[in-house]
C-alpha positions in Angstrom: 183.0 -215.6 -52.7 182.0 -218.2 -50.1 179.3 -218.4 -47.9 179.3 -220.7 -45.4 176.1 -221.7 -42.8 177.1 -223.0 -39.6 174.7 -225.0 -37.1 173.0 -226.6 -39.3 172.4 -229.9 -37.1 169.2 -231.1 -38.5 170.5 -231.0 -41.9 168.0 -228.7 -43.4 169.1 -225.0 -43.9 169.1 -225.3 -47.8 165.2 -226.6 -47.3 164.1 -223.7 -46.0 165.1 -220.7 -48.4 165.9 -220.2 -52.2 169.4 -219.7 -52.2 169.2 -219.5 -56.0 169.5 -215.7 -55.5 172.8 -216.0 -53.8 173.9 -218.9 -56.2 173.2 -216.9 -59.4 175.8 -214.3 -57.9 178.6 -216.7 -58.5 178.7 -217.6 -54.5 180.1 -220.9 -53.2 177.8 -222.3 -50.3 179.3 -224.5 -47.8 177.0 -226.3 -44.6 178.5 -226.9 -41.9 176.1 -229.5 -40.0 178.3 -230.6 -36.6 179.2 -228.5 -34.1 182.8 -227.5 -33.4 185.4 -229.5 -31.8 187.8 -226.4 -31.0 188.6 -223.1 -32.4 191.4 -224.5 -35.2 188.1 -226.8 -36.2 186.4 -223.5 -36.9 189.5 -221.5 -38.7 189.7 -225.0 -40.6 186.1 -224.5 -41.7 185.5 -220.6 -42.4 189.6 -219.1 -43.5 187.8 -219.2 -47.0 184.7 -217.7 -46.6 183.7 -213.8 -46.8 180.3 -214.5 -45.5 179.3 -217.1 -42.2 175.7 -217.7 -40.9 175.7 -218.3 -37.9 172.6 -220.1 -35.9 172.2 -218.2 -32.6 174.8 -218.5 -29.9 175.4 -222.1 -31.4 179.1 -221.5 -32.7 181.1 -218.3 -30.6 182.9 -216.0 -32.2 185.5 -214.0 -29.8 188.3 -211.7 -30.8 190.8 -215.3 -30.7 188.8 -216.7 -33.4 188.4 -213.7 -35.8 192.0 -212.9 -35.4 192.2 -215.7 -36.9 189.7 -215.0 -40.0 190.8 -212.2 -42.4 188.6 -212.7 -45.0 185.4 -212.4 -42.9 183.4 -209.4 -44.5 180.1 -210.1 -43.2 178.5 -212.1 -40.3 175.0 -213.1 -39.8 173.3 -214.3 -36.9 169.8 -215.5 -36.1 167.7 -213.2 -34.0 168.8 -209.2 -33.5 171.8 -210.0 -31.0 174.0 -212.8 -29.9 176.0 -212.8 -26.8 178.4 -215.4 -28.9 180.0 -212.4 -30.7 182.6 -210.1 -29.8 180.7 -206.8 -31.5 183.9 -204.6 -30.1 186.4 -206.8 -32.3 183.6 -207.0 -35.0 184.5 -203.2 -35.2 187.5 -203.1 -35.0 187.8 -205.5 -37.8 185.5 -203.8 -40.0 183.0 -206.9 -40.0 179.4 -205.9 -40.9 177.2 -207.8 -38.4 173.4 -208.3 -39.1 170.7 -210.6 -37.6 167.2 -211.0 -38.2 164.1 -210.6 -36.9 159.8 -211.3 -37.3 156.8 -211.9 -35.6 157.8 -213.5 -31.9 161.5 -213.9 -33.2 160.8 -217.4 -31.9 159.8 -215.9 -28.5 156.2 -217.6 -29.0 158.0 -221.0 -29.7 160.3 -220.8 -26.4 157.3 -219.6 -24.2 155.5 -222.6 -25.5 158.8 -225.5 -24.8 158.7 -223.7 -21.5 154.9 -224.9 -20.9 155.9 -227.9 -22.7 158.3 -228.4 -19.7 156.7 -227.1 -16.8 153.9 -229.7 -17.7 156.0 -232.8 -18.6 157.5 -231.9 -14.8 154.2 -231.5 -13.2 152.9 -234.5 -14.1 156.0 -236.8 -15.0 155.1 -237.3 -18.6 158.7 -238.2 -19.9 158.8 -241.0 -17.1 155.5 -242.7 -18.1 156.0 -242.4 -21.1 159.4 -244.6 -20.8 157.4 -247.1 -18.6 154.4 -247.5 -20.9 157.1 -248.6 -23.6 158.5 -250.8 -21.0 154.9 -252.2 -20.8 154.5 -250.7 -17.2 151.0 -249.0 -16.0 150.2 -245.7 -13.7 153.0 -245.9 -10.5 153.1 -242.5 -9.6 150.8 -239.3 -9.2 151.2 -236.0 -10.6 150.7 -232.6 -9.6 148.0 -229.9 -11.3 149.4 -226.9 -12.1 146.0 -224.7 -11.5 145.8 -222.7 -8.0 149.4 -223.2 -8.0 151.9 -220.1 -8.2 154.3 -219.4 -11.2 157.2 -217.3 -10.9 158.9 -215.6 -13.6 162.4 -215.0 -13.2 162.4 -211.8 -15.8 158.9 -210.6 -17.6 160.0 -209.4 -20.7 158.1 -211.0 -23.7 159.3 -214.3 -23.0 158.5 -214.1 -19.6 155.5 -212.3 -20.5 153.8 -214.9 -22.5 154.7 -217.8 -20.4 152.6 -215.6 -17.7 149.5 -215.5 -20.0 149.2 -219.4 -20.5 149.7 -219.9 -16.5 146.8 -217.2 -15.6 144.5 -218.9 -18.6 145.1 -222.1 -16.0 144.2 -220.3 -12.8 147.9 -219.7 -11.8 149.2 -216.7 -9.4 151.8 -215.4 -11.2 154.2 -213.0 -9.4 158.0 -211.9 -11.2 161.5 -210.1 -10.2 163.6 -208.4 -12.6 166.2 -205.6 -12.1 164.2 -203.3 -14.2 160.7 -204.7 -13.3 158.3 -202.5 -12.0 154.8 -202.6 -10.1 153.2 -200.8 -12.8 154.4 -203.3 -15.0 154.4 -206.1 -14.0 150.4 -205.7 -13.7 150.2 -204.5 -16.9 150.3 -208.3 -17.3 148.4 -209.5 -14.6 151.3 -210.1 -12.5 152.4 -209.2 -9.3 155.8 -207.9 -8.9 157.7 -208.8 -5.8 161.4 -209.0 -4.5 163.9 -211.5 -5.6 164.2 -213.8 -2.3 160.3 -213.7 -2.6 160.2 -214.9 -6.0 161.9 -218.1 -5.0 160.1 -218.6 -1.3 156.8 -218.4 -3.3 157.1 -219.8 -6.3 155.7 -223.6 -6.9 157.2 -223.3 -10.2 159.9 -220.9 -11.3 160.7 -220.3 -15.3 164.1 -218.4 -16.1 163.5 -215.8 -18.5 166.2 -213.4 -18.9 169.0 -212.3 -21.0 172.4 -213.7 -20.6 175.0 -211.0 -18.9 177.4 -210.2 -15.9 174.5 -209.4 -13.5 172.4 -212.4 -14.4 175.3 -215.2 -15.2 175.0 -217.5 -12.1 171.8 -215.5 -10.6 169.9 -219.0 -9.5 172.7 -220.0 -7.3 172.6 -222.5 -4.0 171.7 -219.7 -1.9 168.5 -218.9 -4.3 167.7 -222.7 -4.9 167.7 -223.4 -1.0 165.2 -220.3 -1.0 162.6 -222.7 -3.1 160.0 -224.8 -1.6 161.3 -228.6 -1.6 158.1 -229.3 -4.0 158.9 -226.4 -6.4 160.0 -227.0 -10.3 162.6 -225.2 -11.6 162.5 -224.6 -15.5 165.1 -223.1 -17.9 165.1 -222.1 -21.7 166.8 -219.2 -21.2 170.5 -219.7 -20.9 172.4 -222.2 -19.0 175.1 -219.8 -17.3 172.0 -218.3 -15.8 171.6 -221.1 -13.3 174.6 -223.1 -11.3 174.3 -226.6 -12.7 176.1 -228.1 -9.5 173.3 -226.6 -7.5 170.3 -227.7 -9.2 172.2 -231.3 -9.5 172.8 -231.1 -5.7 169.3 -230.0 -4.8 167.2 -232.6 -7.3 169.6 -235.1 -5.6 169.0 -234.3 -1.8 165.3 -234.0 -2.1 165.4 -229.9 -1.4 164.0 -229.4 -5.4 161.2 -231.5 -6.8 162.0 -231.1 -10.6 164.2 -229.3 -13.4 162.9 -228.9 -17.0 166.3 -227.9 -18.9 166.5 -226.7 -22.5 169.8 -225.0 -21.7 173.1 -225.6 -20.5 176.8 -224.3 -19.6 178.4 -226.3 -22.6 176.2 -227.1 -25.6 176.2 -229.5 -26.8 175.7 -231.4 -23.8 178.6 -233.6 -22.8 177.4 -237.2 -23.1 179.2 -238.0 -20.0 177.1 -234.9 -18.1 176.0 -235.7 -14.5 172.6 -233.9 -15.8 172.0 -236.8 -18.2 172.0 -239.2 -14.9 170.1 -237.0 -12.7 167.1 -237.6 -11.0 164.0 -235.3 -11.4 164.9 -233.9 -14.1 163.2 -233.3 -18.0 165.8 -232.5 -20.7 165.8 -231.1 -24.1 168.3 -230.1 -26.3 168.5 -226.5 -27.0 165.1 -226.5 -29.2 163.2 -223.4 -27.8 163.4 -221.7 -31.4 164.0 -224.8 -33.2 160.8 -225.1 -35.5 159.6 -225.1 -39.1 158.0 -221.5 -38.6 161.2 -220.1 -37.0 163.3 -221.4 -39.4 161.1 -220.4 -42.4 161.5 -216.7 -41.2 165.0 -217.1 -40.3 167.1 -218.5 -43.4 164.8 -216.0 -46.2 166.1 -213.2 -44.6 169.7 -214.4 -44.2 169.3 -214.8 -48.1 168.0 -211.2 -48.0 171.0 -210.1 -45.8 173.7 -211.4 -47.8 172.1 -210.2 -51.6 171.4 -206.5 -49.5 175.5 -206.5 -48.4 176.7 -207.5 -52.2 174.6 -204.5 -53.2 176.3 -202.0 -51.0 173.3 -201.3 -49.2 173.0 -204.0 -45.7 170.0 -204.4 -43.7 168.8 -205.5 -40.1 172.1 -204.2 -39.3 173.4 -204.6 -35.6 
């Protein structure tokens, strides 16, 4: 049997578990550290393994590509779901699907790149920092973030504990959700207001919702030209969530002050992206769960998942 463990860009999946459990079992492991060119790159890759790993939303798997995969028995992705999959032809194809899960599920590690962003916009630290190497000294002024008002685009417990470090500054925080209530939202000590509100208000707005049909393309030019000129936008949710054109269009024309990215419509980002050229803007690739605790949690328990399934008895099940 083969196992093979997909997205494994930084090159250290095999670091952070003992797969001497699966090994002793007779199973072949295979890491797969580059992302996919196309979907015959993948069928290349996998049409001899029973098992895949799968790091969260990294690699897709649609109904196309597992057509295309007989041998697949079991799947395993990072986290309790992943938009990536096709769960119907999953089913259909008799493919056990599991995930897993912990403490934060690297929620606490996303709330705190979104900080990380919302402060390297407010006060331009990626800038100066590329000036001080260039031997430059202080040429522009920032912007505190204290008195100021953060919105939350979704309050869940993403959204949630971004909220908490922006009222420990002195922020107003206000959100909007579909689902969001008054009682709620002040649960958290924020205010919950309409959706065109939310981006009137807001000096700073951080996307924090799930990825679907109602929310793909939510923060579009009509809600962008909604935001103050001075406002920040910030993203480490999912790039589909926001229209790319939009933000570019706005950062360019002087109607936003700032994007902080983490996300994007096609990861990896294409080199030649007109993000990468973009003024105003603070990028980062895709690293919201990306640390040593995340990964420590994660890969042990795909070892657990995969020795569970041999035994006839599979866990964290979705």
């Amino acid at each position: 049997m083969r196992l093979s463990i997909l997205d494994d860009y930084q090159g250290v999946a095999l670091d952070m578990a003992d797969w001497s459990a699966i090994r002793a079992r007779g199973i072949e492991i295979a890491v797969e550290r580059h992302p996919f060119v196309d979907e015959d790159a993948v069928v290349r890759a996998l049409a001899d393994s029973e098992v895949v790993a799968a790091m969260r939303e990294r690699t897709p798997f649609p109904k196309t590509l597992l057509d295309r995969l007989p041998k697949l028995k079991l799947l395993i992705t990072t986290g309790m779901r992943n938009a990536a999959f096709d769960m119907a032809a999953l089913k259909d194809r008799g493919v056990t699907v599991c995930g897993t899960g912990g403490p934060g599920g690297g929620n606490e590690d996303t709330a705190e790149l979104a900080w990380g962003l919302i402060l390297g916009a407010a006060r331009r630290i990626a800038e100066d920092h590329a000036l001080m190497r260039q031997g430059g000294w202080q040429t522009r002024i920032g912007h505190r973030v204290a008195g100021k008002t953060l919105g939350l685009l979704g309050l869940g417990r993403l959204g949630s504990g971004v909220a908490r470090v922006g009222l420990a500054f002195g922020m107003k925080a206000i959100a909007w959700s579909q689902n969001l209530t008054a009682e709620k939202a002040a649960e958290q000590g924020v205010e919950r207001v309409e959706k065109d509100e939310l981006f009137r208000r807001s000096d700073i707005l951080s996307v924090h919702l799930v990825l679907s049909p109602r929310s793909r393309g939510l923060v579009g030019v009509r809600e962008i030209a909604l935001m103050k000129p001075s406002a920040i936008l910030v993203n480490t949710s999912r790039g589909p969530i926001c229209d790319t054109d939009a933000i570019i269009e706005a950062l360019k024309a002087g109607r936003l002050a700032y994007a902080g990215l983490d996300v994007y419509d096609k990861e990896p980002l294409p080199i030649n992206h007109p993000l990468r050229q973009a003024p105003n803007v603070i990028l980062t690739p895709h690293i919201g769960y990306v640390t040593d605790e995340n990964y420590r949690s994660s890969y042990p328990q795909i070892v657990e998942n995969v020795a569970a399934f041999l035994d006839g008895k599979p866990v964290r099940v979705i």
